[in-house]
NUPA-220592 format. One record per residue (C-alpha): y, z, x. Coordinates in steps of 0.5 Angstrom, whole numbers, always signed. Each point is the difference from the previous one (the first is absolute). Layout:
REM NUPA-220592
<atom v="Y" w="Z" u="X"/>
...
END
This chain:
REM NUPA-220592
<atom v="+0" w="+0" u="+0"/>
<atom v="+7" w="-2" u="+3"/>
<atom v="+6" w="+4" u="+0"/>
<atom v="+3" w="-6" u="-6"/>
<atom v="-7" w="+2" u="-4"/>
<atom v="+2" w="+9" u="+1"/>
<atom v="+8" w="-1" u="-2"/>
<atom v="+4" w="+3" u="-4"/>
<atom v="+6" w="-3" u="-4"/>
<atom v="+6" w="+5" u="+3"/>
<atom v="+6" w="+1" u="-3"/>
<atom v="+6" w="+3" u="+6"/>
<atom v="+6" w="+2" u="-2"/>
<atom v="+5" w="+3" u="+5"/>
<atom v="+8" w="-1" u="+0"/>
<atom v="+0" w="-2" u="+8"/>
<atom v="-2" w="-6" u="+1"/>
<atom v="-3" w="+1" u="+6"/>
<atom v="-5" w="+6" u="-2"/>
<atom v="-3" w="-6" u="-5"/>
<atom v="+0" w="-4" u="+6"/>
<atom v="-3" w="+4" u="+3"/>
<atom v="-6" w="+2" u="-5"/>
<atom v="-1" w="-6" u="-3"/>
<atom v="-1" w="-3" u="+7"/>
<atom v="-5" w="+6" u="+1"/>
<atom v="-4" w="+0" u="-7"/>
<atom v="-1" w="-8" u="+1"/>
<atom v="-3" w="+1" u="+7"/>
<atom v="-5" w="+4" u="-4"/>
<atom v="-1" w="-5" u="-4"/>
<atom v="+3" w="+2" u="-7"/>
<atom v="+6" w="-4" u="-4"/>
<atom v="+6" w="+3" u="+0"/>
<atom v="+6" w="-1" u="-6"/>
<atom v="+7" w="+4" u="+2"/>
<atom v="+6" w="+4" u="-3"/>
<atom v="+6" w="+1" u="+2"/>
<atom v="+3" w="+5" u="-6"/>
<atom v="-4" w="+3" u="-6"/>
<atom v="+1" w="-5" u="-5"/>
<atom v="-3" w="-6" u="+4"/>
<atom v="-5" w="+5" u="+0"/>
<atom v="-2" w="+1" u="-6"/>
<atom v="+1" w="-6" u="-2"/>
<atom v="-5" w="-4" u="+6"/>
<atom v="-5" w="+6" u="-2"/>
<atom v="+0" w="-3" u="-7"/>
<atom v="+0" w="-7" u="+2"/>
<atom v="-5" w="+0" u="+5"/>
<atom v="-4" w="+6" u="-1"/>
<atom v="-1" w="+3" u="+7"/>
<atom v="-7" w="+4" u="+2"/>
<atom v="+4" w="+5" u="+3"/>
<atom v="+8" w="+1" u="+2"/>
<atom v="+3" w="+4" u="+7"/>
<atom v="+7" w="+2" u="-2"/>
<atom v="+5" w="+4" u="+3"/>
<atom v="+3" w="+6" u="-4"/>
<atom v="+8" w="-2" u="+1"/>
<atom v="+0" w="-7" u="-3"/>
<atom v="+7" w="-3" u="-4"/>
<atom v="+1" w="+2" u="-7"/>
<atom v="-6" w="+4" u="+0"/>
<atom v="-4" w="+5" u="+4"/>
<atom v="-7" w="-1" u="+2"/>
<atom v="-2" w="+5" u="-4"/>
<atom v="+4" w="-3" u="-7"/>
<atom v="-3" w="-7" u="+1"/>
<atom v="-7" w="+4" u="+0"/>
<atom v="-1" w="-1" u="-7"/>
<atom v="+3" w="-7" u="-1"/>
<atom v="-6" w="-1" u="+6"/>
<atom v="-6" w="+4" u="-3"/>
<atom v="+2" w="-4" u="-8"/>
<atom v="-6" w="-3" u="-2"/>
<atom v="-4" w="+1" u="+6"/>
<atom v="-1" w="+7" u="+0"/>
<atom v="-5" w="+0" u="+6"/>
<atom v="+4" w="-4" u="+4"/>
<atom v="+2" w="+3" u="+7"/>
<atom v="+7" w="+1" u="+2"/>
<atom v="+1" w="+3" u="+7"/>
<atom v="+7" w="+3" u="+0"/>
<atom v="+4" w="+1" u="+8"/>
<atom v="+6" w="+3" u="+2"/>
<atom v="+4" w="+2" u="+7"/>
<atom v="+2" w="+6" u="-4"/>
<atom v="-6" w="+3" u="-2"/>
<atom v="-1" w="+7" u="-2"/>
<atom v="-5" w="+4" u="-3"/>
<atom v="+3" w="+0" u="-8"/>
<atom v="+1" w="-8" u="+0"/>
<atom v="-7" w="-1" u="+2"/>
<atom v="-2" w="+5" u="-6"/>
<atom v="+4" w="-3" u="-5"/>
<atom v="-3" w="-8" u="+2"/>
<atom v="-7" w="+4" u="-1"/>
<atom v="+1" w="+2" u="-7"/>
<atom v="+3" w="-7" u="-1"/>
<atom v="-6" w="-3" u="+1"/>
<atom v="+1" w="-2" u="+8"/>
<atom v="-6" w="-2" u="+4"/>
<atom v="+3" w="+2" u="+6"/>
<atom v="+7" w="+3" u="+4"/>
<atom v="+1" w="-3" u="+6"/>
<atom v="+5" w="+2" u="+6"/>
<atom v="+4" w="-5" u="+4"/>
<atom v="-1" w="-1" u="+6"/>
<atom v="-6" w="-3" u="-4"/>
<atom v="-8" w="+1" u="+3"/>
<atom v="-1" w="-7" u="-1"/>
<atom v="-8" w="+2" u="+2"/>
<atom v="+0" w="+5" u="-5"/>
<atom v="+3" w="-5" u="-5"/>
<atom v="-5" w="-4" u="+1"/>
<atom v="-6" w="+5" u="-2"/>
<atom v="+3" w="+1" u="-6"/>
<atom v="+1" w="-7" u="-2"/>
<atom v="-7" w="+0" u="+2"/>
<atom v="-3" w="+4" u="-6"/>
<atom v="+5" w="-2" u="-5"/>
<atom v="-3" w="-7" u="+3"/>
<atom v="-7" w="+4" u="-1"/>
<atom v="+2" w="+3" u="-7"/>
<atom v="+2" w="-6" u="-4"/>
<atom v="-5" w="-4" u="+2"/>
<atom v="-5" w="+6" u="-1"/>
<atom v="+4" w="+1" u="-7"/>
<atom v="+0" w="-8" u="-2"/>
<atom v="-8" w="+0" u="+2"/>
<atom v="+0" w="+5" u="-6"/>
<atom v="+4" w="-3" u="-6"/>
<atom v="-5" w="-6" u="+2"/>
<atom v="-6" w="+3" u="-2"/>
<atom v="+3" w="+5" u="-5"/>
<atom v="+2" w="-8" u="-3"/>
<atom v="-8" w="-2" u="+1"/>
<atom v="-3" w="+6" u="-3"/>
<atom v="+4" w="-1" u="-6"/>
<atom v="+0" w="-8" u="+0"/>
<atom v="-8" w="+0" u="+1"/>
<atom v="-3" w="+6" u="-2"/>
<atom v="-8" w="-1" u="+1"/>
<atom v="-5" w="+2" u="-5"/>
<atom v="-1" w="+8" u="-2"/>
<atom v="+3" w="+3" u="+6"/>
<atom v="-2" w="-5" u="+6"/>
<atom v="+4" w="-1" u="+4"/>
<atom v="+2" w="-7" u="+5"/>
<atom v="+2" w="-7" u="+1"/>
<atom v="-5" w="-2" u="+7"/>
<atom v="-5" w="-5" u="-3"/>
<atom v="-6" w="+4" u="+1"/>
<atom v="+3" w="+5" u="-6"/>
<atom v="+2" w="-6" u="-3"/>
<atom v="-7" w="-3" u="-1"/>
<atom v="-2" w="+7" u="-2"/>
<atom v="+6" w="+0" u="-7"/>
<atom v="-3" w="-7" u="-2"/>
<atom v="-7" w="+1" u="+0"/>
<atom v="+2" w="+7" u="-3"/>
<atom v="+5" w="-4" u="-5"/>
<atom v="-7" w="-5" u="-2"/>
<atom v="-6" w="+5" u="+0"/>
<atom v="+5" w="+5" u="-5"/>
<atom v="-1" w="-6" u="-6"/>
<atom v="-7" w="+1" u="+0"/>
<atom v="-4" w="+5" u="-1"/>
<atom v="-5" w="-1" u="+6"/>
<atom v="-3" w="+6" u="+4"/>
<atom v="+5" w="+0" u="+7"/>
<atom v="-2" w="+3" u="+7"/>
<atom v="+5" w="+2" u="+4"/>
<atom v="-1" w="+0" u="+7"/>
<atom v="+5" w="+2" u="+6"/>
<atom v="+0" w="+7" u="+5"/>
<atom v="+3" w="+5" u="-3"/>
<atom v="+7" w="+2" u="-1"/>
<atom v="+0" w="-8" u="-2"/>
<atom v="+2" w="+1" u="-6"/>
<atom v="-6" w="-1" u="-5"/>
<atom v="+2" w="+5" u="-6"/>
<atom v="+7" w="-3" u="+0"/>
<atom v="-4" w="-7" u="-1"/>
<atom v="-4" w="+3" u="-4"/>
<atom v="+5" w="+3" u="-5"/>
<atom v="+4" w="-7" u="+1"/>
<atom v="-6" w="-4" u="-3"/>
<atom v="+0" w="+5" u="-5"/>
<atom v="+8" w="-1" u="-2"/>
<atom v="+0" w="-7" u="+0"/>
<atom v="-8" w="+0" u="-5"/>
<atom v="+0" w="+0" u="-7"/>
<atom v="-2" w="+7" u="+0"/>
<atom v="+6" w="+3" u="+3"/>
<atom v="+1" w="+4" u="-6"/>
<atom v="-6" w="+3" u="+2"/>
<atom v="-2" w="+5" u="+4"/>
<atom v="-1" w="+0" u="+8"/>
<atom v="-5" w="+4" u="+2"/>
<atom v="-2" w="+1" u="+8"/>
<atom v="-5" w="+3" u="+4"/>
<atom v="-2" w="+1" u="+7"/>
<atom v="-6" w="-1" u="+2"/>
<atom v="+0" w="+4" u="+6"/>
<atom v="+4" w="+6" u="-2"/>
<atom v="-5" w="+3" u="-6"/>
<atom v="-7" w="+4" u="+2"/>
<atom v="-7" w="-3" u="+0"/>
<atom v="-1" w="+5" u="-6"/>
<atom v="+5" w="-2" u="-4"/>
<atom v="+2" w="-7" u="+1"/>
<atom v="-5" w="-3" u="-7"/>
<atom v="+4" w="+5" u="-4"/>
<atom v="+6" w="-2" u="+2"/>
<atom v="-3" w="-7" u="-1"/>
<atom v="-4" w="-1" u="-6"/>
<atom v="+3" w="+8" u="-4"/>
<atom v="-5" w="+5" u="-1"/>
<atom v="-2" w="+4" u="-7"/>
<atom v="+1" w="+7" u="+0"/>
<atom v="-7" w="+4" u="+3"/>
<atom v="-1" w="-6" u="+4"/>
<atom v="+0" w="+4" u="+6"/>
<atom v="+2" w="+8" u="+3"/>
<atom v="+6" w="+0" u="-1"/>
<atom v="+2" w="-6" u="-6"/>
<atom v="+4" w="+4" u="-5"/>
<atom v="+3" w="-5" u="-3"/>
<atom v="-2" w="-7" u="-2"/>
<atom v="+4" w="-5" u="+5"/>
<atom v="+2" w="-8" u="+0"/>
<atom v="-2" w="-4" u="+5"/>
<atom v="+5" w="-4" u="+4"/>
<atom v="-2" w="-6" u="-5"/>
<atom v="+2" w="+4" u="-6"/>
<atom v="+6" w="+2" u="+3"/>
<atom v="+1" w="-8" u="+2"/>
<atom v="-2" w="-3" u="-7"/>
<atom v="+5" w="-5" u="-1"/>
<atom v="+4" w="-1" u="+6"/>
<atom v="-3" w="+0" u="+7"/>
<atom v="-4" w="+5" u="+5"/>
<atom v="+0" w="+0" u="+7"/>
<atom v="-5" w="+2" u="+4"/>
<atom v="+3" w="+1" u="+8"/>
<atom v="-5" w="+0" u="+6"/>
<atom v="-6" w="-3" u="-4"/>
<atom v="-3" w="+0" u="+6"/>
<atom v="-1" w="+7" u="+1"/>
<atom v="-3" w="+1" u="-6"/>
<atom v="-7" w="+3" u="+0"/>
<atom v="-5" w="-5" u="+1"/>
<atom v="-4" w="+3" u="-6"/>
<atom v="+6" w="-1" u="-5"/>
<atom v="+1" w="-7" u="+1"/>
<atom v="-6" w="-3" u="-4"/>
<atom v="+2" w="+6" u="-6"/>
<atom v="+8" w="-3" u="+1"/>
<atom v="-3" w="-7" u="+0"/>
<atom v="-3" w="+1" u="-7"/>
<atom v="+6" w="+3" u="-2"/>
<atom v="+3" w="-7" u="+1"/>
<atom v="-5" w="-4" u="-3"/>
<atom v="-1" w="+3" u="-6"/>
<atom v="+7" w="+2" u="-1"/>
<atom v="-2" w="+7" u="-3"/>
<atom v="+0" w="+6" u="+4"/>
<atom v="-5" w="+6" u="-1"/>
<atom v="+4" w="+7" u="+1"/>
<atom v="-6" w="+5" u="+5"/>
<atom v="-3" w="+3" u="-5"/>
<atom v="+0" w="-4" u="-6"/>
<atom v="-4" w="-5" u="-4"/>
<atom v="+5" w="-5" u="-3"/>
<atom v="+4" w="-7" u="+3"/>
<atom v="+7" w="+1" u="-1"/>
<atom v="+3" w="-7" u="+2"/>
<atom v="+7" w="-1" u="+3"/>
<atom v="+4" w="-6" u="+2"/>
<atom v="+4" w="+0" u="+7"/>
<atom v="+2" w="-4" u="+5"/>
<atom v="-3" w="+3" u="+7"/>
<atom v="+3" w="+0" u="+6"/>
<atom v="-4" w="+2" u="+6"/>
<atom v="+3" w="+1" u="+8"/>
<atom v="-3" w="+1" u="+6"/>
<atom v="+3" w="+0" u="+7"/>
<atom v="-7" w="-3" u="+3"/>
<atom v="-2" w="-6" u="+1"/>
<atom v="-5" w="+0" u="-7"/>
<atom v="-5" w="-5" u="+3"/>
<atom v="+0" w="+5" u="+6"/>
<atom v="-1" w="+5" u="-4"/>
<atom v="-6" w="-4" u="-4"/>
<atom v="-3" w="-1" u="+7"/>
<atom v="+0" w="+7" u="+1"/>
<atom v="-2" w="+2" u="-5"/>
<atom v="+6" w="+4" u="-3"/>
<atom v="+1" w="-5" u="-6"/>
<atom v="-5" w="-3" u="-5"/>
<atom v="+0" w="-7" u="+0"/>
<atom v="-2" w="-1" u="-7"/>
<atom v="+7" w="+5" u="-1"/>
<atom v="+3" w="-4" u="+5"/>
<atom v="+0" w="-7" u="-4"/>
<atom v="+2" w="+3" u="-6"/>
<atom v="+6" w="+3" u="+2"/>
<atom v="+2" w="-5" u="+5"/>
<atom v="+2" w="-5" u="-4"/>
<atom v="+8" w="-1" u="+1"/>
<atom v="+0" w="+4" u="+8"/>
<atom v="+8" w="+1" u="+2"/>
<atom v="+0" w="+2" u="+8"/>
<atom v="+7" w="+3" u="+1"/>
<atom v="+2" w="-1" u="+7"/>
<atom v="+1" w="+6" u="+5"/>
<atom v="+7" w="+2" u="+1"/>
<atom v="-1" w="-4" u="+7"/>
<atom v="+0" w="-6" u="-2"/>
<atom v="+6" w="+1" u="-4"/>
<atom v="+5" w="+2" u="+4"/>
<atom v="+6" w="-3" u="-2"/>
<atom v="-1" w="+5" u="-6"/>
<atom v="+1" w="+5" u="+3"/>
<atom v="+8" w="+0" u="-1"/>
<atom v="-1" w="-1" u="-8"/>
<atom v="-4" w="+6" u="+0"/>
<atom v="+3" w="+4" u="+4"/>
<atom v="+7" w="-1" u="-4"/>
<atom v="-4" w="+0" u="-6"/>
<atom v="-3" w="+7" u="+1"/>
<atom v="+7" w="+3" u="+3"/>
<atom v="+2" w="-2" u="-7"/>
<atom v="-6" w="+5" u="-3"/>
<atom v="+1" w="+6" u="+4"/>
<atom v="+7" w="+0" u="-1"/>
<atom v="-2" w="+0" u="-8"/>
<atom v="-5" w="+5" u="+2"/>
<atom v="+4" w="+5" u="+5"/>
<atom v="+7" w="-2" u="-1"/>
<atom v="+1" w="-3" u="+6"/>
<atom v="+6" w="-5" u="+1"/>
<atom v="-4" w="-3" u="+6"/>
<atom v="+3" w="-9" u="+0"/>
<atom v="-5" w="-2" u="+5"/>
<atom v="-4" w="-2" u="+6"/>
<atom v="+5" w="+0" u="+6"/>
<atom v="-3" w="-6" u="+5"/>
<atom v="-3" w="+4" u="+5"/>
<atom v="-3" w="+3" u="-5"/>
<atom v="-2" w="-5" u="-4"/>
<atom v="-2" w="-4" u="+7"/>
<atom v="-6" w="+6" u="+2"/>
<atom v="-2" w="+0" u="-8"/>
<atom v="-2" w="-7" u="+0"/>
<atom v="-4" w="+1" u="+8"/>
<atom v="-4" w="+6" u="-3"/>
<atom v="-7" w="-2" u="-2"/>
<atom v="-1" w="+3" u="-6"/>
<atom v="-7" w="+2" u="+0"/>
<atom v="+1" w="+3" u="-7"/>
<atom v="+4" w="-6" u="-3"/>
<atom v="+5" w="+0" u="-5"/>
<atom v="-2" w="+8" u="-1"/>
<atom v="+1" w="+2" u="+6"/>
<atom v="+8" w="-3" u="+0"/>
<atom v="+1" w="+3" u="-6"/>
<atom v="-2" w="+7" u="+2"/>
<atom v="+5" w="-1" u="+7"/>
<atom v="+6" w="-4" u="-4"/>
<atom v="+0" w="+8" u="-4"/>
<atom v="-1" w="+4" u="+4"/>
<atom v="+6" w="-4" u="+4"/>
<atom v="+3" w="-1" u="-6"/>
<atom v="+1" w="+8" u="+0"/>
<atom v="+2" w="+2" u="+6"/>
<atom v="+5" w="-6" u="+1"/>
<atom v="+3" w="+3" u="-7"/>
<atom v="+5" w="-6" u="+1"/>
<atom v="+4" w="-5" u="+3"/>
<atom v="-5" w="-5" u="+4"/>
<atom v="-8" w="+2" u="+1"/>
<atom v="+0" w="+0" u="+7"/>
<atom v="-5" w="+0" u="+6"/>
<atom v="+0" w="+7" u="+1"/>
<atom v="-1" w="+1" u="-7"/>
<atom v="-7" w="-3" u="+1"/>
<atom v="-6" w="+4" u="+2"/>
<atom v="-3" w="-1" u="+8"/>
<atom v="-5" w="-5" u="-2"/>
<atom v="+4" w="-4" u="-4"/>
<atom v="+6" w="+0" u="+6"/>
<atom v="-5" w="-1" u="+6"/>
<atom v="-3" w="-7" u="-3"/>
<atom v="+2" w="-5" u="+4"/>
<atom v="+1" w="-7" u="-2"/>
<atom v="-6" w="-4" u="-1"/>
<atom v="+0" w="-7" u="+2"/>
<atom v="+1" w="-5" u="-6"/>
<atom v="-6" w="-4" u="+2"/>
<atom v="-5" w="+6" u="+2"/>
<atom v="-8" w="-1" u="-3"/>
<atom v="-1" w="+6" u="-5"/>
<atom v="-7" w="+2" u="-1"/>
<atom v="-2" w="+6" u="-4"/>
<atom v="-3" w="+6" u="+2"/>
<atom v="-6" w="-2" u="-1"/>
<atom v="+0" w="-7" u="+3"/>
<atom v="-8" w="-3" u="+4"/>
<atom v="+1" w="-5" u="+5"/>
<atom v="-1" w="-6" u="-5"/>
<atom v="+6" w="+3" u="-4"/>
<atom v="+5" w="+0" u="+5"/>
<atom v="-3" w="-8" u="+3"/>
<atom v="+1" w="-3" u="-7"/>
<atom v="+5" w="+3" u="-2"/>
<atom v="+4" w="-2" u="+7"/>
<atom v="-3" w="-7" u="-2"/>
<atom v="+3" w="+1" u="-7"/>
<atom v="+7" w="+2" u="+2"/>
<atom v="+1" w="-5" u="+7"/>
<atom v="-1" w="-6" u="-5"/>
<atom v="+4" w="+3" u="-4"/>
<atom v="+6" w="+0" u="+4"/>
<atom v="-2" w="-8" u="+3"/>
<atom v="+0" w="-3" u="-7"/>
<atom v="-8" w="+0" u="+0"/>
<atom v="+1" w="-5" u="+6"/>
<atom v="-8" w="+2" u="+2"/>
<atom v="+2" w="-3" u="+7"/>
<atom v="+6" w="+3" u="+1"/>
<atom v="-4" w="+7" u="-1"/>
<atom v="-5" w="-2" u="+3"/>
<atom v="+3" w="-1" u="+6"/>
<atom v="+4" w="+7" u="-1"/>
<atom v="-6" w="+3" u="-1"/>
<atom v="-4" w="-3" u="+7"/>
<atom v="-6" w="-3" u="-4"/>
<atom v="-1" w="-7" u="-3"/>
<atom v="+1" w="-3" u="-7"/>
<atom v="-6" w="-1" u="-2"/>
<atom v="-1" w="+8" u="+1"/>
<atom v="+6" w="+1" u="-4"/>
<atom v="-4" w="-5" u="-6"/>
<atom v="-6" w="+5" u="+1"/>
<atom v="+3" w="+7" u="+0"/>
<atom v="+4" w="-3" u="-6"/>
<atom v="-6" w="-2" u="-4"/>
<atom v="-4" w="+7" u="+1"/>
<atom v="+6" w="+3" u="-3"/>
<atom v="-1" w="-5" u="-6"/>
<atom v="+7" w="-3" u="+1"/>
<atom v="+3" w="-6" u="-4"/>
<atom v="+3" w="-2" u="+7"/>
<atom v="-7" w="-2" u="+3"/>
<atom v="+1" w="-6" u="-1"/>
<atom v="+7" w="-2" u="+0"/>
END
């Protein structure tokens, strides 16, 4: 970036000539645009006429004193910066400019370096300030479904596909790792469905007991077991008309898939301990944050309950691979938990936004919610800056843009395939010019190409 792309348009006002000389000279050597007034009135009327980013003027001025011009300065723009300078300054002229709104209250003879660090952080704050009215105006102009958040293309894809499947009735699968977002997906597909004036009913998998999970499922008669002191609904029931879903499918014991599965087909549920079918009407949505045919293979996940769930899957990307959200979410969330903790927080700061965006984000969009609140608490208000952010988020480091990300859980034909993948993605699927990359020959791109079932094999 050129000193041209980080000025400011700076209005200078000093009734000697050669001190607006002197400035000018200074401020367009550091790379910002300079405007000049000699008297209050060419000023005022420069300042509306040109809109200046921030204004140095001098507190002894013809017709009006620096401080007097402040409001007329500050009118319309009230967060635009006004550095106010005097030969004679003391102690109670420098009070009052404060109370007007000054930025700042400087001496002559002027510490030009000085000057020029302060220019900087407004040069820092505007932009910072302008970066936020931007996603403010792209939160409020391109709200995404339920309360997902994002503009990259990889979110975008998942909204259209929400959008499709919403207006079917069809069984959804969502897959992604966790924190990714699957129940604001699955409520998202529930508010845009024919059954949005039903109920959304949600269970976790993994967080009920072994010993209780068929009660929480299918309901139980009052003496079914120790304990059943009542008759209680099942998840069914409690969904009948709208929409159930069942997080981490996964992790559900083996032994009450087959009893879920004819559940399913049935469309009737038998509550533990009874001796009739109930039917039901609801849409399920399933989630998982494995890979389901990984878990098929070992065993986690009947195939059978797979097939039958699995017939609209949705992946929804890791925050890694959409980091040009993280802004949008970030301002997002500042905006909630300044609802929520009456915080008067703007936004991110660069530095801070700058370390956010260099994170890895192992916990996806959950783990940015949680370090936006707790930095949202302590910054209070003003700029979210980087001292606000905890150790782990401040020590990150930039990762390179065109780094090869494997998951955790990557084998050696993973990470050979998914290099392959990505090195023709980034030569237009030119197979020789990536085969050249990679140091092998075409015909070895051809064939890995066609194990991995590709269309491009043959092109």
């Amino acid at each position: 970036m050129g000193l041209q792309d980080r000025g400011l348009r700076v209005l200078v006002v000093d009734d000697e000539a050669a001190m607006r000389e002197i400035l000018a000279q200074r401020l367009e050597s550091w790379g910002h645009q300079v405007l000049l007034a000699a008297d209050a009135d060419t000023a005022g009327a420069l300042a509306e006429r040109e809109d200046p980013q921030v204004v140095i003027s001098d507190v002894v001025l013809p017709g009006a004193s620096g401080i007097d011009l402040l409001p007329r300065l500050r009118a319309g723009q009230p967060d635009r910066p006004v550095i106010l300078i005097t030969a004679h300054g003391s102690i109670d002229d420098a009070v009052e400019a404060m109370k007007r709104g000054a930025r700042d209250f400087l001496t002559k003879p002027l510490d030009y370096e000085g000057l020029r660090a302060t220019l900087e952080e407004v040069r820092i704050a505007l932009a910072a300030r302008r970066a936020a009215r931007e996603l403010q105006a792209t939160l409020e102009g391109s709200p995404g479904p339920g309360g997902l958040v994002g503009t990259s293309p990889a979110i975008r894809n998942v909204f259209a596909m929400i959008d499709t499947v919403a207006k079917s009735d069809a069984s959804v699968l969502l897959v992604g790792e966790t924190g990714t977002g699957k129940e604001l997906a699955a409520r998202a597909i529930h508010d845009l469905s024919d059954r949005r004036n039903g109920p959304f009913v949600a269970l976790n998998a993994s967080a009920i007991p072994e010993t209780l999970i068929e009660s929480e499922l299918f309901g139980h008669e009052k003496g079914a077991f120790t304990g059943a002191n009542r008759t209680h609904a099942g998840c069914f029931e409690r969904a009948d008309g709208g929409t159930l879903f069942l997080d981490e499918i996964s992790e559900m014991p083996v032994d009450v898939q087959p009893k879920l599965l004819r559940v399913l087909e049935q469309a009737a549920v038998r509550r533990v301990g009874g001796s009739r079918d109930i039917p039901y009407s609801v849409r399920l949505v399933t989630a998982t944050n494995r890979d389901p045919q990984q878990a098929v293979a070992e065993g986690r996940l009947r195939e059978d309950l797979f097939y039958r769930i699995n017939v609209f899957p949705v992946p929804l990307p890791p925050l890694r691979q959409r980091k040009e959200d993280i802004p949008l979410l970030a301002q997002h969330f500042i905006e909630l938990f300044n609802g929520k903790h009456s915080t008067k927080v703007l936004g991110c700061s660069e530095p801070a936004r700058d370390r956010l965006l260099a994170h890895d984000w192992t916990g996806n969009v959950r783990e940015l919610r949680n370090v936006i609140e707790r930095a949202t608490i302590i910054a209070r208000d003003g700029w979210l800056e980087e001292a606000h952010l905890p150790p782990l988020v401040r020590l990150s480091r930039p990762v390179p843009a065109d780094a090869l990300v494997l998951p955790a859980d990557a084998t050696v034909e993973d990470a050979e395939r998914l290099l392959i993948l990505e090195t023709l993605d980034r030569v237009g699927q030119n197979k020789a010019e990536a085969a050249r990359r990679l140091g092998v020959d075409v015909k070895t791109i051809r064939n890995k190409l066609k194990r991995y079932g590709s269309d491009e094999a043959t092109t």
